[in-house]
C-alpha positions in Angstrom: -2.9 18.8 81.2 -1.4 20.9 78.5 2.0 20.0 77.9 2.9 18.1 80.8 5.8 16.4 80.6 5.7 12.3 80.4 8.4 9.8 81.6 8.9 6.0 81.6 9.8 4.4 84.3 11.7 0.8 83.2 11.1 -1.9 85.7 11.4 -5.4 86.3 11.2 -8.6 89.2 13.1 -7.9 92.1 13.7 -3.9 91.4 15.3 -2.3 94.7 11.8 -1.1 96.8 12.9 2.3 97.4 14.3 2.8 93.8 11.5 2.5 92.1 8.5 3.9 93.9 10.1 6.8 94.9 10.7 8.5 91.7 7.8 7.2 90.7 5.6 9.1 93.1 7.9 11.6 93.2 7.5 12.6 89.7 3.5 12.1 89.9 3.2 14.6 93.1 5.2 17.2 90.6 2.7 17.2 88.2 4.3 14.5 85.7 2.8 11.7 84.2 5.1 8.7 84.9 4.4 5.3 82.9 5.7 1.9 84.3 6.6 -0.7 82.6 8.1 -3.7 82.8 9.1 -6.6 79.7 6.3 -9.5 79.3 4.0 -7.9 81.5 1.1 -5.9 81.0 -1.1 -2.7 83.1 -1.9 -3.6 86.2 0.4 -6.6 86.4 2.8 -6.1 89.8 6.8 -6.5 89.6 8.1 -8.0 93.4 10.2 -5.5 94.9 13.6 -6.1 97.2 14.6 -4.3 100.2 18.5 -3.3 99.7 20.7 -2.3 102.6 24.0 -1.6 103.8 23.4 -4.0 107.2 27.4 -4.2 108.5 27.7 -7.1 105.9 30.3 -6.8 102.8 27.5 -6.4 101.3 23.9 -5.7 100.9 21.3 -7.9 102.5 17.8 -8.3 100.6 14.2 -9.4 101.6 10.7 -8.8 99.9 9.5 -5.3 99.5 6.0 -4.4 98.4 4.3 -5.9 95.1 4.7 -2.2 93.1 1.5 -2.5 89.8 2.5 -1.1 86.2 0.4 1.1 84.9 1.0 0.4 81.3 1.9 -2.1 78.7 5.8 -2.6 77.6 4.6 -4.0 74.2 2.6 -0.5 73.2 4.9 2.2 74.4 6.4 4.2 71.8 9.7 6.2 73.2 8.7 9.3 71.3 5.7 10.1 73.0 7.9 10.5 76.3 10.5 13.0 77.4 12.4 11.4 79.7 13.8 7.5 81.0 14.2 6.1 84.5 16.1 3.1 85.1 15.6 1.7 88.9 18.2 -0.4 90.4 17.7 -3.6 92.2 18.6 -6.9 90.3 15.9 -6.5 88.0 18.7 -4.7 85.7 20.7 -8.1 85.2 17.8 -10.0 83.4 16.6 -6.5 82.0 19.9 -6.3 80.7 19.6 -9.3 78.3 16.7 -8.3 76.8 17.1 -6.2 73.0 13.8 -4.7 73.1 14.9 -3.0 76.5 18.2 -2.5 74.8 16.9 -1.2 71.7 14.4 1.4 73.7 17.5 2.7 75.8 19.1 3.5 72.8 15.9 5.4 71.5 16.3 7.7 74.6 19.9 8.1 74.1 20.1 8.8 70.6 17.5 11.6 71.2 19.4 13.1 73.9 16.2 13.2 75.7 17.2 12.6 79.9 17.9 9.1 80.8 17.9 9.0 84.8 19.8 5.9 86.1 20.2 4.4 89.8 22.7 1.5 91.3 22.4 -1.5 89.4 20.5 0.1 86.9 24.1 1.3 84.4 24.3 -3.0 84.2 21.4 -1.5 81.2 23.5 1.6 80.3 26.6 -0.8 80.0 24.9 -3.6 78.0 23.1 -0.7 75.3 26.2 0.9 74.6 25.4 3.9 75.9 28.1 5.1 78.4 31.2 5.2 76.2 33.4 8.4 76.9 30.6 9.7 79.2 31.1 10.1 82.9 28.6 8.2 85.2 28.1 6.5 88.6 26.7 3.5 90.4 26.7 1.3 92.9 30.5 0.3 93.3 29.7 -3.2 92.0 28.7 -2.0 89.1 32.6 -0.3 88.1 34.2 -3.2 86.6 30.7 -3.3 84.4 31.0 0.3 83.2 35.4 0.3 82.4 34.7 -2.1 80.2 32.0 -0.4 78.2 34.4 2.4 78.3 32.6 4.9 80.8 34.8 7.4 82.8 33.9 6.5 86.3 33.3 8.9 89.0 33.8 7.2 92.5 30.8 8.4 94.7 32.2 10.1 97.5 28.9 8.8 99.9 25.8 7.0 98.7 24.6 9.6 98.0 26.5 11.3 95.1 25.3 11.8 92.0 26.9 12.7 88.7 25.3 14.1 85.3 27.1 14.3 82.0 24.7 16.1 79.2 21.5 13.6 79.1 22.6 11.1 81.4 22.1 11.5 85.4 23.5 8.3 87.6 23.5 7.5 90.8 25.1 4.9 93.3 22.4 4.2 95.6 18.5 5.4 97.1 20.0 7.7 99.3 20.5 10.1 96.5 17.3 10.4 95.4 16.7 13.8 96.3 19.7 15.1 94.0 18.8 12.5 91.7 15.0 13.2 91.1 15.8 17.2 90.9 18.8 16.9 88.5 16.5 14.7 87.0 13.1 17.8 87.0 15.4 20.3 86.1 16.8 17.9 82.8 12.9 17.9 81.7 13.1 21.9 82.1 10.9 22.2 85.3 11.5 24.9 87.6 11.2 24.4 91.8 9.3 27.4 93.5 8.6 27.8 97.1 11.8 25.8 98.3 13.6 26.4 101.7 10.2 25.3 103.3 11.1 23.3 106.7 9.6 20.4 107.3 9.4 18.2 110.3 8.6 14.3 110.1 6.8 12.4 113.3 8.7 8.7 113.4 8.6 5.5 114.8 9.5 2.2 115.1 8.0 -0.4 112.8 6.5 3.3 110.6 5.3 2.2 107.4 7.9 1.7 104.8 6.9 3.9 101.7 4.9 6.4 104.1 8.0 7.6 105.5 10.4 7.4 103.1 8.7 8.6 99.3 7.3 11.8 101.2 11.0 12.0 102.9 13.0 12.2 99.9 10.5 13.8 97.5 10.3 17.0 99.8 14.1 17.0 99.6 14.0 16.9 96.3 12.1 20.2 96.1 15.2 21.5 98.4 12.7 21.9 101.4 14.9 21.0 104.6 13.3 18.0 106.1 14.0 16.6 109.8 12.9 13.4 110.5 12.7 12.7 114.5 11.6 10.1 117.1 10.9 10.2 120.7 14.1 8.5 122.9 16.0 8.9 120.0 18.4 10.9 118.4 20.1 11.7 115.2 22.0 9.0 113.1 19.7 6.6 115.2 17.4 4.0 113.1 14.0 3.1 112.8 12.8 -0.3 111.8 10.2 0.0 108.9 7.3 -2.4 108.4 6.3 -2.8 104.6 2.6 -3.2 104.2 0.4 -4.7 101.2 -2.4 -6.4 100.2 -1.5 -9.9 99.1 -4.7 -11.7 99.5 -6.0 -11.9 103.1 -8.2 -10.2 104.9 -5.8 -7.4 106.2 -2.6 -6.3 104.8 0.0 -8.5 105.1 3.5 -6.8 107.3 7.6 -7.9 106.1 10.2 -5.8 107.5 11.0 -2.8 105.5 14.4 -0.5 105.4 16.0 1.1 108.4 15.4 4.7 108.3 18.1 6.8 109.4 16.8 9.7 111.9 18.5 13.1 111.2 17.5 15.0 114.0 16.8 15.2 118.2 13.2 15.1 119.1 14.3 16.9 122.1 15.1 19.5 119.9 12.0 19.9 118.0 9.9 23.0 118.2 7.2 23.6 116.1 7.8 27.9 115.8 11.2 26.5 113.7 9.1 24.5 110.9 6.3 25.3 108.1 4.8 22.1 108.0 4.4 18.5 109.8 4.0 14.9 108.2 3.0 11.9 110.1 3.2 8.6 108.4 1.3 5.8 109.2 2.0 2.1 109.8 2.7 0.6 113.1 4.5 3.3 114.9 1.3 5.4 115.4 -0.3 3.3 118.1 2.4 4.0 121.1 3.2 7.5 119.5 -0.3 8.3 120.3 0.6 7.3 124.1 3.1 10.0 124.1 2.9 13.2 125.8 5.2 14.9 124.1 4.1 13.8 121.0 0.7 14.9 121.5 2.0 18.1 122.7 4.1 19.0 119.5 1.0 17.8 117.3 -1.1 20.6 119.3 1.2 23.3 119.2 1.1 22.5 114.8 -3.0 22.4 114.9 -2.7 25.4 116.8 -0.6 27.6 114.7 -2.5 25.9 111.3 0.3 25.1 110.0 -0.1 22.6 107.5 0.0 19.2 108.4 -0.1 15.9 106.8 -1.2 12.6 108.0 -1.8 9.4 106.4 -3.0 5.8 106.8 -2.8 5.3 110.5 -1.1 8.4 111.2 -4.7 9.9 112.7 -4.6 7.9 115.6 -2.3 10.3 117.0 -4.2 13.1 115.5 -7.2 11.8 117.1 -5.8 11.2 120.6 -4.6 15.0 120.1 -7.9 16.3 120.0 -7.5 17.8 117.4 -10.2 16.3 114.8 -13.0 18.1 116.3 -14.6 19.8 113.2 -12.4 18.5 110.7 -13.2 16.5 107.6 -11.0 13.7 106.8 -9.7 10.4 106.0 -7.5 7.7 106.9 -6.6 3.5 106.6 -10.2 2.3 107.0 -9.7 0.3 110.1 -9.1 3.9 111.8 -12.4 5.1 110.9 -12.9 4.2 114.2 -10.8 6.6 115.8 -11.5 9.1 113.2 -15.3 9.2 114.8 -14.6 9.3 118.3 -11.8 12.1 117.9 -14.8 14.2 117.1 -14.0 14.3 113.0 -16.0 14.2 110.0 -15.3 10.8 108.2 -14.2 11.0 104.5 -14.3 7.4 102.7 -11.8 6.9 100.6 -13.1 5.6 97.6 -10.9 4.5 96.1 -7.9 3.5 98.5 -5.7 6.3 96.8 -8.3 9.5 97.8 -6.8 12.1 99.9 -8.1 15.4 100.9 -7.7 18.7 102.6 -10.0 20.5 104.9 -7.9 23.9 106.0 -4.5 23.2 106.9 -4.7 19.4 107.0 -3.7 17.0 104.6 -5.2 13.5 105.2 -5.0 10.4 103.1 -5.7 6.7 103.4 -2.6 4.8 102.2 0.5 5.3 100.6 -1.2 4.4 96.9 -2.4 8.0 97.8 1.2 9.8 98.0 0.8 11.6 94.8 -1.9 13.5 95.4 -0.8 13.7 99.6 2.2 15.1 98.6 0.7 17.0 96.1 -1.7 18.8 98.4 0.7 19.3 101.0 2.9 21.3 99.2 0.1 23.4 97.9 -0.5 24.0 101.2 3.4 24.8 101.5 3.2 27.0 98.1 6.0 24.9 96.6 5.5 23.4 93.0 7.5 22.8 90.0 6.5 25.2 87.0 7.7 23.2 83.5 
């Protein structure tokens, strides 16, 4: 693609879940090529992941996330071929921190002026090159005492969710800013958003896949579409447990508990005439969705109207027991194939695991390794883009 814009993406062990994947296929479904890397590992090498979250403890709790696989070497990267730098949070930074070639390649980015993109924990690396003194930044509020003493002017974050930018540098305290934080981040690398204002509506449930609610959540807010996330019998400010899922080995993927995901609308409230566009992520949650009148009846009333719609992983069971396959081509998770068949669809493989497609209106896709180009396809389908 002629000058498409390139960004590295600076990870580590134990990099917050959330902080790193989201961006990453964020920045992908834009159009952007996005290398990760991570010191003493190589491509295709995976960095662990940790769940971060505010659970009514003084502090964060952690557990595993997902295994998230570099695409690229640390050793071979040169910082001039890229035009931008993001640093994920998570404790990754504290080891990352100690490490001068990690040093040495943040002060490559700084010293160009090109954008450096920096989240939580992540300033611990700001801190430790020397690259915040006299600048105004944020982070997690455990990070503070860190940044005084490399002589940064902190700005409190008035919610988790408040980012700050000074010139190059764009901080943030936690993964609940991401939408500010990847488009300050798209418009430092000069790109454009057209089509926003599109409202979307997001299908929920308990024990929904982690990444297939989230990533597509926050990177449609970050094209300043207005998202509403919604679950039967419950309402807004409620939660819904997440189930991470990955391939570790066995036979099927293996399931740790993910984030809570915070609901932001009634489902009582929902009407399809008020949105442009439905997502339904996959996971668990689709199973007794599908059971669901109500559910069944909003998914219609979205076929109906062909509007676009996207659905992924196991997200097509509901589609199925909808009805509304009949004549469509598409895919979804393998084991659904099933469902896929007997709805009266057109099976699509998905070879590989990341394939997605679109056959009218619909968006389907197989797995949340395939958000880049679900989300990519969907917002065709929404005629929103960013123009670089």
């Amino acid at each position: 693609m002629a000058n498409q814009k390139r960004v590295l993406l600076l990870c580590g062990d134990y990099v917050e879940d959330y902080e790193v994947m989201v961006p990453f296929q964020a920045l992908l479904a834009y159009g952007v090529a996005v290398d990760a890397v991570c010191p003493g590992k190589k491509a295709g090498d995976i960095c662990r992941t940790a769940v971060h979250q505010l659970s009514g403890h003084q502090t964060y709790s952690e557990s595993r996330g997902h295994n998230f696989a570099l695409n690229a070497t640390f050793d071979e990267i040169e910082a001039t071929r890229y035009d931008g730098l993001v640093i994920p949070g998570g404790r990754a930074p504290e080891y990352l921190a100690m490490n001068e070639s990690v040093l040495d390649l943040v002060k490559s980015f700084a010293n160009s002026k090109k954008p450096i993109a920096s989240i939580c924990h992540g300033q611990l690396i700001l801190a430790a090159a020397d690259v915040v003194r006299g600048r105004k930044c944020t982070a997690f509020p455990a990070v503070k005492p860190v940044l005084l003493a490399a002589g940064a002017h902190w700005e409190e974050p008035e919610t988790m969710a408040s980012c700050t930018i000074d010139g190059n540098l764009i901080t943030g305290p936690t993964y609940e800013g991401h939408p500010e934080f990847i488009r300050l981040f798209v418009k430092a690398l000069g790109g454009r958003i057209v089509g926003s204002g599109k409202r979307i509506l997001f299908l929920c449930g308990d024990f929904m896949e982690d990444y297939e609610v989230m990533v597509p959540f926050q990177s449609l807010q970050a094209l300043e579409c207005h998202v509403d996330a919604v679950c039967p019998k419950k309402k807004a400010g409620d939660k819904c447990p997440t189930a991470v899922h990955d391939f570790e080995g066995d036979q099927t993927y293996s399931e740790k508990p993910g984030h809570d995901f915070t609901l932001n609308a009634n489902f009582e409230s929902a009407d399809a005439s008020s949105y442009d566009g439905l997502v339904i992520p996959g996971g668990r949650a689709p199973e007794y969705l599908a059971l669901d009148d109500a559910v069944i009846k909003l998914v219609k009333e979205f076929m109906e109207s062909k509007k676009p719609v996207a659905s992924i992983c196991h997200g097509q069971q509901i589609l199925s027991a909808a009805g509304v396959l009949k004549g469509k081509k598409c895919t979804a998770y393998p084991a659904v194939k099933l469902n896929v068949i007997l709805g009266g669809g057109t099976w699509l493989e998905p070879e590989p695991i990341d394939r997605c497609f679109t056959d009218g209106h619909l968006v389907t896709g197989a797995a949340w390794p395939g958000h880049p180009e679900f989300i990519s396809q969907f917002i065709a389908l929404l005629g929103v883009h960013v123009k670089f």
